[in-house]
N, C-alpha and C positions, 0 to 999 in steps of 0.2 A: 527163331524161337518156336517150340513145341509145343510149351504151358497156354493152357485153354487162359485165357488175360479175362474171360467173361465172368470169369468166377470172383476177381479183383473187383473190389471200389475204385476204379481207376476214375479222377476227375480231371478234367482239363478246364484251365481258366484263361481266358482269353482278353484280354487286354484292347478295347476297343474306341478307337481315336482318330479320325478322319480316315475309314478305311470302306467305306461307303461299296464303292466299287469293289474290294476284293473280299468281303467278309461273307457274303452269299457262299462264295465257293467254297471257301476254306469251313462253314459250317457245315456245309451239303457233304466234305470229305472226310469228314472224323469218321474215326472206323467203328463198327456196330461193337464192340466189346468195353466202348469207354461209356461209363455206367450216367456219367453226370458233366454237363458242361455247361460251365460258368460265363456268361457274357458281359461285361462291364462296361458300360458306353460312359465316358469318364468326358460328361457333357460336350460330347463332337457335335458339332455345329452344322454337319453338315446329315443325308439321310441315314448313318448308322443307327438310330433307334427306330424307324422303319422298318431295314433290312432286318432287323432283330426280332423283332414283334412279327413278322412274317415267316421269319425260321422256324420262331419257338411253334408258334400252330402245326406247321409240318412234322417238327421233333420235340417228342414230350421228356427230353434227354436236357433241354434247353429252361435253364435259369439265366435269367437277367438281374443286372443289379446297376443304377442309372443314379449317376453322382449329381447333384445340381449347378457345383463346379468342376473345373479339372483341375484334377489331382497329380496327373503327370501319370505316368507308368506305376510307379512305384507305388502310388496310393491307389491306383486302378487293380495293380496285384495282392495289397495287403486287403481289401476288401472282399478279392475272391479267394484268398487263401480262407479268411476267417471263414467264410461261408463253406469251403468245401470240407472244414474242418467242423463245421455244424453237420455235415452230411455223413463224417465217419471215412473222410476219404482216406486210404491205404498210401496212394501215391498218388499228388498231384502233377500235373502238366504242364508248364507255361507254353500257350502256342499263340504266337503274335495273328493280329488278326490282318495282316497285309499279305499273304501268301508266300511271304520269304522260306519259312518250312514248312515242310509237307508232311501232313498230318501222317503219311504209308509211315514214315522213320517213326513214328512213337513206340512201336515194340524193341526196334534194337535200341531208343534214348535208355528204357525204365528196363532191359532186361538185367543190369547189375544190380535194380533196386528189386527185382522179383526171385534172383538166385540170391539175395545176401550180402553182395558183393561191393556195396559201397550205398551210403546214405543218400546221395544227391550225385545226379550225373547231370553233364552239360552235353551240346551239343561242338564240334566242332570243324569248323570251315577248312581250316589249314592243313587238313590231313589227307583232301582232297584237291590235285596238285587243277583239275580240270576247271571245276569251281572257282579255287583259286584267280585263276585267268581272268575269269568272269570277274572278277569282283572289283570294282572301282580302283582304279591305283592309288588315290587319294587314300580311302577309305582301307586298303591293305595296309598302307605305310601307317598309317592312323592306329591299327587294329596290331601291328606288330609293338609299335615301342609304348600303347599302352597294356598290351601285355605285361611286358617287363614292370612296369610300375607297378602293376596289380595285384603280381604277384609274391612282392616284397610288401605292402599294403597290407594282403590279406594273409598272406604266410601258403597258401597255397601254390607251391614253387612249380608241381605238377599240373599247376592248370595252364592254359591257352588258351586264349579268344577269349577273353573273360565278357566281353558284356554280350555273348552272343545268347540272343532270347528265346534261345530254344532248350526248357531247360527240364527235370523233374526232380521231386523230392519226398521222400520217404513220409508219410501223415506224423507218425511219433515223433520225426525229428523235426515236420516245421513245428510242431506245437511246443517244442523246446525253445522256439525262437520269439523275442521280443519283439514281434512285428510294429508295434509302434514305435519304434527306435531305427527302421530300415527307414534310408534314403527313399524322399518320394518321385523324384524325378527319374533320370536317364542313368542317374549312377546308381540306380536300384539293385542291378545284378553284383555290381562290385559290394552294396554295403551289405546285401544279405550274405557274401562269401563271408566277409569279414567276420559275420555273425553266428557261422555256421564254424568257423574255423577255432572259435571260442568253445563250442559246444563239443570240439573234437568231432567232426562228423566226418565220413571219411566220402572225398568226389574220386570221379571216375572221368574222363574225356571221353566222347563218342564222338569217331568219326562219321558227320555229316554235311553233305554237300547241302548250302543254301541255294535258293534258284532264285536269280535277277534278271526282272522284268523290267516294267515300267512303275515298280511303285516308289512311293513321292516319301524320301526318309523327314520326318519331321524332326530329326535331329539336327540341331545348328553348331554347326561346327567351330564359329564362333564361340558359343556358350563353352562348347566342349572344352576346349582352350583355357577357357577361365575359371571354369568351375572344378575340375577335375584334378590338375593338379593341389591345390590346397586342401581340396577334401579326401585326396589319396594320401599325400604327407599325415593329415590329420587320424587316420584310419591306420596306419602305420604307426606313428607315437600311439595310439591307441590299443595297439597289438600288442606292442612290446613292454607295457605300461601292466597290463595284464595280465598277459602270459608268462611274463618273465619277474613282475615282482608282486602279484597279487594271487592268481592262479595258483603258483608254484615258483621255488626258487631253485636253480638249479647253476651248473657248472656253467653252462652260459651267461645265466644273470649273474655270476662273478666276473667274465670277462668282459660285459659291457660296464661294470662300475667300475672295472679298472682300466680296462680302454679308453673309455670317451674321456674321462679326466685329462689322462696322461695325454692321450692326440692335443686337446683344446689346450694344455698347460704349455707344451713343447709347441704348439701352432701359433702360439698369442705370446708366450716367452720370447722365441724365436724373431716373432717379426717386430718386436717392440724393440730388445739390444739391436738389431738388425737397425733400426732406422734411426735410434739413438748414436753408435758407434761411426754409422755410415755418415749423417749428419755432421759431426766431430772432423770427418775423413782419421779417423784411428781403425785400425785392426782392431775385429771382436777377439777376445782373450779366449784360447781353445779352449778352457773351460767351460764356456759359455758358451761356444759353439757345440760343444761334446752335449750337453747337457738338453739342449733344445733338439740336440739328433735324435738321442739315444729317448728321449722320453717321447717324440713323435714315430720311432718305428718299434718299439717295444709297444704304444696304445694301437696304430694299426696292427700290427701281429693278434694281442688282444681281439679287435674289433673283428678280423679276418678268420679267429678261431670260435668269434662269439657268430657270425655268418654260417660257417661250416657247420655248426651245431643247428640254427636255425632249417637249414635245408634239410634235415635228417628229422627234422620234428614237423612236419606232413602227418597230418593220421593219416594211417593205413590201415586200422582194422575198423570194421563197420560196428556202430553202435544198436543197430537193429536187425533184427535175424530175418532170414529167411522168412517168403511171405508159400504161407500152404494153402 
């Protein structure tokens, strides 16, 4: 990238949470062009508010902002968004404060949101086949099949690696967003998609290699398990709930009111003569086998054209211009 970025309100917020050890580095490495950066020690227990109070004196670039409790990610981020949003920031930055990315990639994350090119960009690991390797098998396998959920969830079919927290977004369009309505915890990145997907904002993927060290994921994988899928279901009927019969009704929300009917009628018809008949030991009467056919694959035909529709309603044009 060419564009002098000195000239941007560019802020970076950082999210800070037993990171004690690597959060010196990664503040010493923000690059001289990002105008304001946000530190949120989101009550870690251990010397991050130390390490902080010792930054800022060195860089007068350094805002702090020290919760009494923890809030989890997600309320450590809605905290510094507001403030960066007090500040007039153009484009903010989410950069974890455990050294997983490296501050060098902030000009190729934010340059779609400095040409025009898309409201909110992510970072992404899977594009990079070396990293890749690198990165826990667990935690691949983890990071692949919730992709897929994610991005039926959020309607963002173009995205990958969704909860990766390396992320920036456009100032006008977070101030578009409900931030007291985003997920405070781990599923933070997932519920702000969701909420940007409402607002029509258009993402962008960037290819970005993470680097794995030695630091200590506070995520439990456990939790992950349990929490995630019911609050992705739920984020999902939420999407469709909205976009398809409150937002706008379109040729889609016709074939989900006549799909789902017709599948659950032919699905619950079906299996009921099914166990009534079979009980009996009597032949189901081809009527009523015709009948539980023909309305179970006429509602998926439905359901498979109200899909196809779905994956073609991605925004694709940016709601924000060009930054000069």
């Amino acid at each position: 990238m060419t564009t002098d970025l000195s000239k941007f309100n560019i802020v970076v917020v950082i999210p800070a949470y037993k990171v004690e050890r690597k959060l010196e580095k990664v503040l010493a490495e923000i690059p001289a062009f990002v105008r304001h950066v946000i530190v949120v020690d989101d009550a870690s227990p251990d010397g991050t508010a130390r390490v902080i109070q010792s930054a800022s004196r060195l860089d007068a670039r350094i805002t702090s902002i020290t919760h009494s409790c923890n809030q989890g990610v997600g309320g450590a981020m809605v905290s510094g968004y507001k403030k960066a949003l007090e500040m007039g920031a153009q484009i903010v930055v989410k950069l974890d404060g455990d050294g997983q990315m490296s501050s060098a990639d902030i000009p190729a994350l934010i340059s779609p949101l400095v040409a025009g090119q898309a409201d909110f960009s992510k970072g992404n690991r899977f594009r990079d086949f070396s990293a890749l390797n690198r990165m826990p098998f667990v935690r691949r396998i983890g990071n692949i099949a919730l992709s897929f959920l994610a991005k039926a969830a959020t309607g963002y079919w173009n995205c990958f690696d969704p909860t990766n927290g390396f992320l920036a977004i456009r100032g006008e369009v977070l101030a578009l967003l409900p931030l007291d309505h985003v997920h405070k915890s781990y599923f933070f990145e997932i519920s702000q998609l969701s909420q940007l997907y409402l607002t029509g904002a258009c993402l962008r993927d960037v290819a970005i290699p993470a680097r794995y060290e030695d630091e200590i994921s506070n995520l439990s994988i456990a939790k992950v398990l349990l929490e995630f899928p019911p609050a992705l279901f739920a984020l999902f009927l939420k999407r469709i709930l909205l976009h398809y019969f409150l937002y706008d009704f379109s040729i889609g929300s016709m074939y989900l009111l006549a799909g789902l009917p017709l599948f659950l009628f032919g699905l619950i018809f079906g299996s009921v003569e099914w166990i009534n008949y079979a009980s009996r030991n009597v032949p189901a009467p081809t009527g009523t086998v015709m009948l539980a056919t023909l309305t179970v694959i006429l509602g998926i035909q439905f359901l498979l054209s109200a899909v196809s529709i779905d994956l073609q309603s991605v925004p694709r044009d940016p709601i924000s211009r060009p930054l000069e």
